[in-house]
C-alpha positions in Angstrom: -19.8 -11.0 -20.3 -17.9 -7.7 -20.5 -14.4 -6.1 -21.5 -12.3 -4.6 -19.4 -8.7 -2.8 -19.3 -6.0 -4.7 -17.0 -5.0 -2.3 -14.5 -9.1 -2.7 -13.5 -8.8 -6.2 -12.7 -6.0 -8.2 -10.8 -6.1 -10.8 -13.2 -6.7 -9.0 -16.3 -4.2 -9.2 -19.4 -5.2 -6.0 -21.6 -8.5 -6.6 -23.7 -9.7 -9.4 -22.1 -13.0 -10.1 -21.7 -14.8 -10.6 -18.7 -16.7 -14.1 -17.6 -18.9 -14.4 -14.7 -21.0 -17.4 -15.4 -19.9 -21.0 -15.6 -22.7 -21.3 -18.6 -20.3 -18.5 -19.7 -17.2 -20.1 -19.7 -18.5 -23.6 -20.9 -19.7 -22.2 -24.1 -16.0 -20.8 -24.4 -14.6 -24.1 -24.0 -17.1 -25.8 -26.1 -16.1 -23.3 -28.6 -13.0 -24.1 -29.1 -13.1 -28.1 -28.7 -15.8 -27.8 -31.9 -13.2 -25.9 -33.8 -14.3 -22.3 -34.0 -11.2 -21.2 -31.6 -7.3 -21.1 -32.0 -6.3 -20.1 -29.2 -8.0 -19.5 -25.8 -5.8 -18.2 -22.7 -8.3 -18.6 -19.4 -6.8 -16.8 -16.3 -9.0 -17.0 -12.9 -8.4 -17.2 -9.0 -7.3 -21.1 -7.7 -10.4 -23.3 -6.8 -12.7 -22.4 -9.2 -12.6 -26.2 -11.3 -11.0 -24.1 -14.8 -8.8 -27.5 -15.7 -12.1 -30.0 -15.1 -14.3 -27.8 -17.2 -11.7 -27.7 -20.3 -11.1 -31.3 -19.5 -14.6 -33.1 -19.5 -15.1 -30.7 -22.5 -12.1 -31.8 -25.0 -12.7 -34.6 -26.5 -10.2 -36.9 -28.2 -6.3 -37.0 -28.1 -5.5 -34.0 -25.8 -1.8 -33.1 -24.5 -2.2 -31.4 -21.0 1.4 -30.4 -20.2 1.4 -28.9 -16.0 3.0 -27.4 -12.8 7.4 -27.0 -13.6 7.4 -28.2 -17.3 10.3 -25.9 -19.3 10.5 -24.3 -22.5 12.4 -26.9 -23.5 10.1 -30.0 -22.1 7.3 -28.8 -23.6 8.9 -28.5 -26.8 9.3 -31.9 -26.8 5.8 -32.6 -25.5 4.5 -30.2 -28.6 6.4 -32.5 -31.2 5.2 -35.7 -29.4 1.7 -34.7 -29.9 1.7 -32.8 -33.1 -1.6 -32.0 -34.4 -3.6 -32.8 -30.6 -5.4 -30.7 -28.7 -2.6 -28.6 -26.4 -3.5 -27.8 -22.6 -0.5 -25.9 -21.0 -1.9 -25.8 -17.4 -0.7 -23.6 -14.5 2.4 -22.9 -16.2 2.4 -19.6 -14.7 6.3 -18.9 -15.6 6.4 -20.1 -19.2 4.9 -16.3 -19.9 8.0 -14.8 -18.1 10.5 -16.7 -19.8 11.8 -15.2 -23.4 12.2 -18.7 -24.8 8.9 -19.6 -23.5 6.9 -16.5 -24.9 9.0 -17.3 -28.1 7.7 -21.2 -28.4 4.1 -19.5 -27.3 4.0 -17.0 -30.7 5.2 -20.1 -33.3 2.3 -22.6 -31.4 -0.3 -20.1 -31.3 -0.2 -18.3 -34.9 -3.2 -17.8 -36.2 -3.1 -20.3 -39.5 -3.9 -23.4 -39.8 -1.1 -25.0 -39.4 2.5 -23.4 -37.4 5.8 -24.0 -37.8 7.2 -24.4 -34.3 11.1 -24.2 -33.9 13.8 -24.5 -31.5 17.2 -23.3 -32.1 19.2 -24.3 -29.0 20.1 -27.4 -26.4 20.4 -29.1 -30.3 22.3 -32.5 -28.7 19.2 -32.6 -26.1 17.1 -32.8 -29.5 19.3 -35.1 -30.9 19.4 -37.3 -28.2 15.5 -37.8 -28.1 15.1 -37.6 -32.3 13.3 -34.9 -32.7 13.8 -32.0 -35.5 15.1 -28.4 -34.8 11.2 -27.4 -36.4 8.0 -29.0 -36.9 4.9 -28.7 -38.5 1.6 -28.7 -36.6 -2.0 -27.8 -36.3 -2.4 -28.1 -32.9 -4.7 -25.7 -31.0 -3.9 -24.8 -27.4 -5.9 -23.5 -24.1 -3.2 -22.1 -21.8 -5.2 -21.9 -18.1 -3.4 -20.0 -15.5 -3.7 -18.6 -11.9 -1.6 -15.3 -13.1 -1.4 -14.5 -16.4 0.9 -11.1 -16.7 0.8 -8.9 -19.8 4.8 -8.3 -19.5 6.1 -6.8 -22.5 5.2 -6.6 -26.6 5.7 -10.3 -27.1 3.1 -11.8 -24.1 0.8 -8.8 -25.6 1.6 -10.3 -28.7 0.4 -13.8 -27.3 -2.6 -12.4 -26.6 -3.4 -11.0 -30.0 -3.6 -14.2 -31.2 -6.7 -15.5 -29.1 -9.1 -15.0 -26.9 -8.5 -14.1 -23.5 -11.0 -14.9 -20.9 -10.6 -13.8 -17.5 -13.2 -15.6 -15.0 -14.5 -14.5 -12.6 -17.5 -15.4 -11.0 -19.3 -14.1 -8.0 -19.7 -16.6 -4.6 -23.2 -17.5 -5.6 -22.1 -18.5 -8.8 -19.4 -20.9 -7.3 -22.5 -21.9 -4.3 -24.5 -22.7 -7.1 -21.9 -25.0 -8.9 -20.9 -26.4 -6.2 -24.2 -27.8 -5.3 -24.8 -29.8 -8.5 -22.1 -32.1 -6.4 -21.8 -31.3 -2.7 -23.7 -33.6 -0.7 -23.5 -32.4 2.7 -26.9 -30.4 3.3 -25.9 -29.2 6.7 -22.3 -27.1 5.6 -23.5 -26.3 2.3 -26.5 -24.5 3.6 -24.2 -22.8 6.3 -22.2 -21.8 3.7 -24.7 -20.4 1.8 -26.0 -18.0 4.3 -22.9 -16.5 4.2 -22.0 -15.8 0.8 -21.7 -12.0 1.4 -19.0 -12.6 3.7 -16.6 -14.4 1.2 -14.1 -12.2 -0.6 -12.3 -15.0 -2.9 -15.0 -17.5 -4.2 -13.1 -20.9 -4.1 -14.7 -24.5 -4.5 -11.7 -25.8 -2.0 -13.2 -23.0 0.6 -16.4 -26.4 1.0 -13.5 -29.5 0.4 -11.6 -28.0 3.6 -14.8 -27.4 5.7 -16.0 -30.9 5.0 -12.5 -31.9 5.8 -12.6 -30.3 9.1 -16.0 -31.7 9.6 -15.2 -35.0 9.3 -12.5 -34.9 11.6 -14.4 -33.6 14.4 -13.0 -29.7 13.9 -14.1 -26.6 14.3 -14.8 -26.3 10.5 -17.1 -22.9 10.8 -13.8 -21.5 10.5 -13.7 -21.7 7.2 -15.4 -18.5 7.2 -13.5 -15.9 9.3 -15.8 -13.8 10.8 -16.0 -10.4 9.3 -14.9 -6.9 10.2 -18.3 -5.7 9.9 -19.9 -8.6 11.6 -17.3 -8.3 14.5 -18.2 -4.5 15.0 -22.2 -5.4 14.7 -22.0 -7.9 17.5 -19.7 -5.5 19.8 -22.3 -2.7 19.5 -24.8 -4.8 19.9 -23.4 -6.2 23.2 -23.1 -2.7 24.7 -26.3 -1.4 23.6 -28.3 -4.6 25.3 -25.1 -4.6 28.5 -27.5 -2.4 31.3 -24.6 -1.6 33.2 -23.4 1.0 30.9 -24.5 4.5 32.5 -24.5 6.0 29.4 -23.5 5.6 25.3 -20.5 7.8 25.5 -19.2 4.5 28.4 -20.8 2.3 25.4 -17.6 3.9 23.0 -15.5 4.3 25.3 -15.9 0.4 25.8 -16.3 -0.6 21.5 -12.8 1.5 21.1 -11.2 -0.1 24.1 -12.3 -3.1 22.9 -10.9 -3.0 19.1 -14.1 -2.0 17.8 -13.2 1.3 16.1 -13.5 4.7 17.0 -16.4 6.8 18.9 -17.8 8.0 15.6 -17.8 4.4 14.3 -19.6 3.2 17.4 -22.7 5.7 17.5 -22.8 4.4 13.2 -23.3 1.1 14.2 -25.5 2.3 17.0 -27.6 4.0 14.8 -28.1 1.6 12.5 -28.9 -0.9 15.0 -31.6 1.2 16.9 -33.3 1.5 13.3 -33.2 -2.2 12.9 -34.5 -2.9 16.2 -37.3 -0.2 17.0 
């Protein structure tokens, strides 16, 4: 686990600290469901099972409040559930939204128990019974795919918890994955090409089985990269006889999309060593 500044990571509100491990993040989450945390906010890429981890961990009565809910909903949801575990789950616009960021500093002060008001839409209130304020000691997670640090009052969000920004490498995600997968086959295919996946995502395995299973092409999953591409193009030329010489070899990998002359006698090289 380490800290890190936010223009340094594309997901990174300021002072966030850094998780890598899923026995990382667990512990987090355990954490907090045990009562030692007020306030987590966990921001990571799509696909990389956030929501199932906080929800096998919280036990008990737990609001989970998702996708389009506004300000004003969740309010509601907030009185409804008044002293419950709160989960505000890919909400990715509440942050951007003064009214929202407003309801987020009264739910996540740091006592005990918060007084949580709302001073407009009163007849909507009225019309479902509930108060203008309420008392409360919930304790909230709020997951999301994009958590921005947009102004004074999101940084003030943030100053209220602990913000965990996860991040885990494509063997970490392989290795999670496998306590589940069952298809041998794809899973080890997968696995041998772990350095070629930019964006470690459990869904990358759901669509190849998918694919699989319908009789597709499902080794797509994986585009093949750059590198790759530019190592089986040299390689081509250098074993292709009918090449008089290497300058027709680069002539041929840049023709072909390959890169430039210098690139070719690099991969050349690296080749030769590989092979003599």
């Amino acid at each position: 686990m380490k800290q890190t500044s936010a223009h340094k990571q594309k997901f990174s509100p300021r002072n966030a600290m850094i998780l890598t491990t899923y026995e990382e993040l667990e512990n987090f989450v355990r954490a907090f469901a045990e009562g030692h945390l007020n306030l987590v906010i966990l921001v990571g890429a799509r696909g990389l099972a956030k929501s199932r981890i906080v929800q096998k961990t919280l036990a008990g009565d737990t609001c989970w409040i998702e996708g389009n809910a506004s300000p004003f909903r969740i309010y509601v949801e907030l009185y409804n559930h008044r002293d419950q575990f709160i989960v505000i789950d890919d909400v990715d616009s509440l942050h951007a939204d003064k009214n929202g960021v407003r309801l987020l500093k009264n739910l996540c002060q740091t006592e005990p128990e918060k007084k949580v008001s709302w001073h407009t839409a009163a007849k909507g209130l009225e019309k479902e019974g509930i108060p203008r304020e309420f008392i409360t000691s919930s304790r909230v997670v709020i997951i999301s795919n994009d958590w921005k640090s947009t102004n004074r009052n999101t940084a003030a969000v943030e100053d209220r918890g602990q913000v965990l920004v996860f991040q885990p490498t494509a063997i970490e995600v392989h290795l999670k994955v496998g306590e589940w997968f069952d298809d041998l086959e794809l899973y080890s295919w997968i696995g041998e090409r772990l350095d070629q996946i930019a964006s470690p995502s459990m869904r990358l395995y759901y669509r190849a089985r998918e694919l699989k299973n319908a009789g597709l092409d499902w080794k797509r999953v994986i585009p093949e990269s750059i590198g790759n591409q530019r190592t089986r193009l040299t390689l081509e030329l250098l074993v292709d006889e009918t090449y008089p010489t290497q300058e027709a070899r680069a002539k041929s990998f840049t023709l072909q999309g390959g890169g430039c002359r210098a690139t070719y006698f690099n991969y050349a090289k690296r080749l030769k060593s590989v092979l003599s």
